[in-house]
C-alpha positions, 0 to 999 in steps of 0.5 A: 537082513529081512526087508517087507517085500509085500503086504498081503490082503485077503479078499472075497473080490479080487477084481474090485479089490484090484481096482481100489487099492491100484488107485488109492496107492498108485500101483500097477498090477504085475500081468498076467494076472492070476485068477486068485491073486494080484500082486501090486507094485509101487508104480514109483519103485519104490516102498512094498509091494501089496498082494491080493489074494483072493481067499475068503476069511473071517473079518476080526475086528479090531484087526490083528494088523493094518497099514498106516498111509501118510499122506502130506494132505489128509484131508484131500487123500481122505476125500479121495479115498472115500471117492475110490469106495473107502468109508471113515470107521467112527472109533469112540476111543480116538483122541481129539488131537490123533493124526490118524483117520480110521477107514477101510476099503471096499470089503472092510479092511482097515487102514489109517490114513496119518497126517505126514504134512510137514511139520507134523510128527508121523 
């Protein structure tokens, strides 16, 4: 049986990086930390874990692979995520009625924030 572990993004600062990703997802570095990787647990228990690893590469869009994150309030998570240093990725191809919202973080990797609100299909 496999189960994922962790996710692993690359980064060129791992410190804001560390900073970002801690608080948009509620998780907590395990210490001591390395000089050129973090890796972030669910401060809850439970769900992957996330890894930073500080190595710098190529930034392919559209990305190979990208995290979806639920959120019961999209809107208010996506206000906070944009307060963390998220940006909103404009994607002409978006149909009106997506659940999704296209950003990224500080060094551009891509993730959707979904609408997971009850009564919506994620």
């Amino acid at each position: 049986m496999l189960t994922v572990g962790s996710i692993v993004i690359r980064c060129s600062d791992l410190e804001r990086q560390l900073l970002f990703w801690t608080a948009a997802l509620d998780y907590e570095p395990r210490v001591p930390l390395d000089d050129d990787f973090a890796l972030l647990r669910p401060r809850s228990g439970t769900g992957p874990n996330v890894s930073l690893d500080l190595m710098r590469a190529e930034r392919v869009l559209p990305p190979r692979i990208h995290l979806d994150l639920y959120a019961d309030d999209q809107a208010a998570e996506v206000e906070r995520l944009e307060a963390l240093g998220a940006q909103r990725v404009h994607w002409p191809k978006r149909p009106p009625d997506a659940d999704y919202l296209i950003m990224e973080d500080p060094e551009g990797n891509r993730f959707c924030v979904v609408d997971a609100s009850p009564g919506v299909a994620a």
